[in-house]
C-alpha positions as YAML, in Angstrom:
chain: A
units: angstrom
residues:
- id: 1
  name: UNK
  ca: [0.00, 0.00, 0.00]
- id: 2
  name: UNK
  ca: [1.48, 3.03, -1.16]
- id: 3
  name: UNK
  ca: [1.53, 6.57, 1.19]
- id: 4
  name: UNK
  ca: [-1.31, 7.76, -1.43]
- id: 5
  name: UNK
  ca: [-3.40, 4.88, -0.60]
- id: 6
  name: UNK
  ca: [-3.16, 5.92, 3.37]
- id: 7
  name: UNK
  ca: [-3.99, 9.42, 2.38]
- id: 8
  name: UNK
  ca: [-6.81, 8.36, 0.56]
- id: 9
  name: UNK
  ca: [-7.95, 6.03, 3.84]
- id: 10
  name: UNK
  ca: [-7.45, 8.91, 5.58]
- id: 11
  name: UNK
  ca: [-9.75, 11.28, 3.78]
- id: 12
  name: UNK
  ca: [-12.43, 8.61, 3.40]
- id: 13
  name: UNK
  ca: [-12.40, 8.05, 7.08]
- id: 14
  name: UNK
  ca: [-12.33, 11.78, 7.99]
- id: 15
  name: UNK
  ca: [-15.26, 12.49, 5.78]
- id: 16
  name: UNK
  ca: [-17.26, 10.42, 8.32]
- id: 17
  name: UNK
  ca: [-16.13, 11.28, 11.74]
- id: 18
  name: UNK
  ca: [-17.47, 11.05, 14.16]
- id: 19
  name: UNK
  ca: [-17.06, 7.29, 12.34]
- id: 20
  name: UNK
  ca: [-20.65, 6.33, 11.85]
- id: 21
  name: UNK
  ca: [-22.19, 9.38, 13.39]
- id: 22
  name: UNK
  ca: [-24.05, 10.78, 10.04]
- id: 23
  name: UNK
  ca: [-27.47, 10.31, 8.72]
- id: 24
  name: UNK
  ca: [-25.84, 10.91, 5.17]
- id: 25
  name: UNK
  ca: [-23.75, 7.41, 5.11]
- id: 26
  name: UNK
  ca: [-27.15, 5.60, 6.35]
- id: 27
  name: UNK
  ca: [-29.37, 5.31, 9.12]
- id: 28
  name: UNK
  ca: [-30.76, 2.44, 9.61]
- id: 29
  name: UNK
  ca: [-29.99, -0.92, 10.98]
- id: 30
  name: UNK
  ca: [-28.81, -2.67, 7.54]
- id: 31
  name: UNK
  ca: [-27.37, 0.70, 6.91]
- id: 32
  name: UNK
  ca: [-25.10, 0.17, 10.46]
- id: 33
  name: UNK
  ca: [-24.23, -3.38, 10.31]
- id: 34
  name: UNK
  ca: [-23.16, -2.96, 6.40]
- id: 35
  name: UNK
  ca: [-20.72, -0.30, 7.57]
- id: 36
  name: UNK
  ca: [-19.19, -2.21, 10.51]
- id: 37
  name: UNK
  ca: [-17.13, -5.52, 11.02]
- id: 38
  name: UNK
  ca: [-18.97, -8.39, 13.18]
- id: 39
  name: UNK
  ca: [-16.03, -7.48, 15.66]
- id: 40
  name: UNK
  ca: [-16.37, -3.71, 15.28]
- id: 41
  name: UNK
  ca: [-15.79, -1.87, 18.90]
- id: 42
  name: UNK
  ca: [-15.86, 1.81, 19.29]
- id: 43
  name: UNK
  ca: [-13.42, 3.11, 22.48]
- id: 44
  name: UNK
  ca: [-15.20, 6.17, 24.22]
- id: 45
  name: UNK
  ca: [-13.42, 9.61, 25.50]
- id: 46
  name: UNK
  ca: [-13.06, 7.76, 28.43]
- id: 47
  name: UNK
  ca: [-11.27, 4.54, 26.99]
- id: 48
  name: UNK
  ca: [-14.34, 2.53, 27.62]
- id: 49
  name: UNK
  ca: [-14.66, -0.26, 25.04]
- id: 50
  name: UNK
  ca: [-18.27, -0.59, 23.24]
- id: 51
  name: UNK
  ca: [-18.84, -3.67, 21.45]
- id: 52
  name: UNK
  ca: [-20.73, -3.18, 17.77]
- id: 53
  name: UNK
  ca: [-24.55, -3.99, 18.77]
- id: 54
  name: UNK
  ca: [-24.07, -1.33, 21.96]
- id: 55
  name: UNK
  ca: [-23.02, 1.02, 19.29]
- id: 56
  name: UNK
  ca: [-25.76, 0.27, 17.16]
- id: 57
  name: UNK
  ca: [-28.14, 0.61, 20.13]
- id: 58
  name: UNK
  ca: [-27.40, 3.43, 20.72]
- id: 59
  name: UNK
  ca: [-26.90, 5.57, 17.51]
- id: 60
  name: UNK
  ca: [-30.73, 3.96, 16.31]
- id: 61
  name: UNK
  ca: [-31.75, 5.87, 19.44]
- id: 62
  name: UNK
  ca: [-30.22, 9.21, 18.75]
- id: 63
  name: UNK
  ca: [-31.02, 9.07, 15.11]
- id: 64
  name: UNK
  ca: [-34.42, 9.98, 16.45]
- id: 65
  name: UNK
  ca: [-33.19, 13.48, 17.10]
- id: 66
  name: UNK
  ca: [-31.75, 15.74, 14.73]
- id: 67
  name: UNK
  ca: [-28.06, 15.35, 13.95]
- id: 68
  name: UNK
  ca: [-25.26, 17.63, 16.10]
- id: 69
  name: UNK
  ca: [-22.85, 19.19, 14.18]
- id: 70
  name: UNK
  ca: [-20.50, 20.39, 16.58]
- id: 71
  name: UNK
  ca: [-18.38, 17.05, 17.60]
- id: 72
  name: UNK
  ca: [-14.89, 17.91, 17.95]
- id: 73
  name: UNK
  ca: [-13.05, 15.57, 15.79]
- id: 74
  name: UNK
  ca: [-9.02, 16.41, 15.55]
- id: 75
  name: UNK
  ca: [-5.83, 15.09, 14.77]
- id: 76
  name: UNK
  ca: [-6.54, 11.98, 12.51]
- id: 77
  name: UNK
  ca: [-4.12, 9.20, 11.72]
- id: 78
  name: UNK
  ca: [-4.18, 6.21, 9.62]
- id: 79
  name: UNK
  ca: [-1.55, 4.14, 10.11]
- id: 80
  name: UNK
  ca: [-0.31, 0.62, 8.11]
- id: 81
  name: UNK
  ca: [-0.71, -2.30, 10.33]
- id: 82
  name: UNK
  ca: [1.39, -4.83, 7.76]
- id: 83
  name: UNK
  ca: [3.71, -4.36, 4.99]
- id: 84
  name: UNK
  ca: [1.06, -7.07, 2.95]
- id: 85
  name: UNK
  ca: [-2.02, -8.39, 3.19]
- id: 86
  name: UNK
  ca: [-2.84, -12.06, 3.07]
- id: 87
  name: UNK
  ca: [-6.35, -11.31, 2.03]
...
Protein backbone atom coordinates (compact mmCIF):
# COMPACT_ATOMS: atom_id res chain seq x y z
CA UNK A 1 0.00 0.00 0.00
CA UNK A 2 1.48 3.03 -1.16
CA UNK A 3 1.53 6.57 1.19
CA UNK A 4 -1.31 7.76 -1.43
CA UNK A 5 -3.40 4.88 -0.60
CA UNK A 6 -3.16 5.92 3.37
CA UNK A 7 -3.99 9.42 2.38
CA UNK A 8 -6.81 8.36 0.56
CA UNK A 9 -7.95 6.03 3.84
CA UNK A 10 -7.45 8.91 5.58
CA UNK A 11 -9.75 11.28 3.78
CA UNK A 12 -12.43 8.61 3.40
CA UNK A 13 -12.40 8.05 7.08
CA UNK A 14 -12.33 11.78 7.99
CA UNK A 15 -15.26 12.49 5.78
CA UNK A 16 -17.26 10.42 8.32
CA UNK A 17 -16.13 11.28 11.74
CA UNK A 18 -17.47 11.05 14.16
CA UNK A 19 -17.06 7.29 12.34
CA UNK A 20 -20.65 6.33 11.85
CA UNK A 21 -22.19 9.38 13.39
CA UNK A 22 -24.05 10.78 10.04
CA UNK A 23 -27.47 10.31 8.72
CA UNK A 24 -25.84 10.91 5.17
CA UNK A 25 -23.75 7.41 5.11
CA UNK A 26 -27.15 5.60 6.35
CA UNK A 27 -29.37 5.31 9.12
CA UNK A 28 -30.76 2.44 9.61
CA UNK A 29 -29.99 -0.92 10.98
CA UNK A 30 -28.81 -2.67 7.54
CA UNK A 31 -27.37 0.70 6.91
CA UNK A 32 -25.10 0.17 10.46
CA UNK A 33 -24.23 -3.38 10.31
CA UNK A 34 -23.16 -2.96 6.40
CA UNK A 35 -20.72 -0.30 7.57
CA UNK A 36 -19.19 -2.21 10.51
CA UNK A 37 -17.13 -5.52 11.02
CA UNK A 38 -18.97 -8.39 13.18
CA UNK A 39 -16.03 -7.48 15.66
CA UNK A 40 -16.37 -3.71 15.28
CA UNK A 41 -15.79 -1.87 18.90
CA UNK A 42 -15.86 1.81 19.29
CA UNK A 43 -13.42 3.11 22.48
CA UNK A 44 -15.20 6.17 24.22
CA UNK A 45 -13.42 9.61 25.50
CA UNK A 46 -13.06 7.76 28.43
CA UNK A 47 -11.27 4.54 26.99
CA UNK A 48 -14.34 2.53 27.62
CA UNK A 49 -14.66 -0.26 25.04
CA UNK A 50 -18.27 -0.59 23.24
CA UNK A 51 -18.84 -3.67 21.45
CA UNK A 52 -20.73 -3.18 17.77
CA UNK A 53 -24.55 -3.99 18.77
CA UNK A 54 -24.07 -1.33 21.96
CA UNK A 55 -23.02 1.02 19.29
CA UNK A 56 -25.76 0.27 17.16
CA UNK A 57 -28.14 0.61 20.13
CA UNK A 58 -27.40 3.43 20.72
CA UNK A 59 -26.90 5.57 17.51
CA UNK A 60 -30.73 3.96 16.31
CA UNK A 61 -31.75 5.87 19.44
CA UNK A 62 -30.22 9.21 18.75
CA UNK A 63 -31.02 9.07 15.11
CA UNK A 64 -34.42 9.98 16.45
CA UNK A 65 -33.19 13.48 17.10
CA UNK A 66 -31.75 15.74 14.73
CA UNK A 67 -28.06 15.35 13.95
CA UNK A 68 -25.26 17.63 16.10
CA UNK A 69 -22.85 19.19 14.18
CA UNK A 70 -20.50 20.39 16.58
CA UNK A 71 -18.38 17.05 17.60
CA UNK A 72 -14.89 17.91 17.95
CA UNK A 73 -13.05 15.57 15.79
CA UNK A 74 -9.02 16.41 15.55
CA UNK A 75 -5.83 15.09 14.77
CA UNK A 76 -6.54 11.98 12.51
CA UNK A 77 -4.12 9.20 11.72
CA UNK A 78 -4.18 6.21 9.62
CA UNK A 79 -1.55 4.14 10.11
CA UNK A 80 -0.31 0.62 8.11
CA UNK A 81 -0.71 -2.30 10.33
CA UNK A 82 1.39 -4.83 7.76
CA UNK A 83 3.71 -4.36 4.99
CA UNK A 84 1.06 -7.07 2.95
CA UNK A 85 -2.02 -8.39 3.19
CA UNK A 86 -2.84 -12.06 3.07
CA UNK A 87 -6.35 -11.31 2.03
Amino acid sequence: MSDFDLETILSELRQREPIIHRHAFGSSRDDLEAMTAEDFFEIGASGRIYPRGFVIANLLERYKQPERHDWPCRDFSVHRLAETSIC
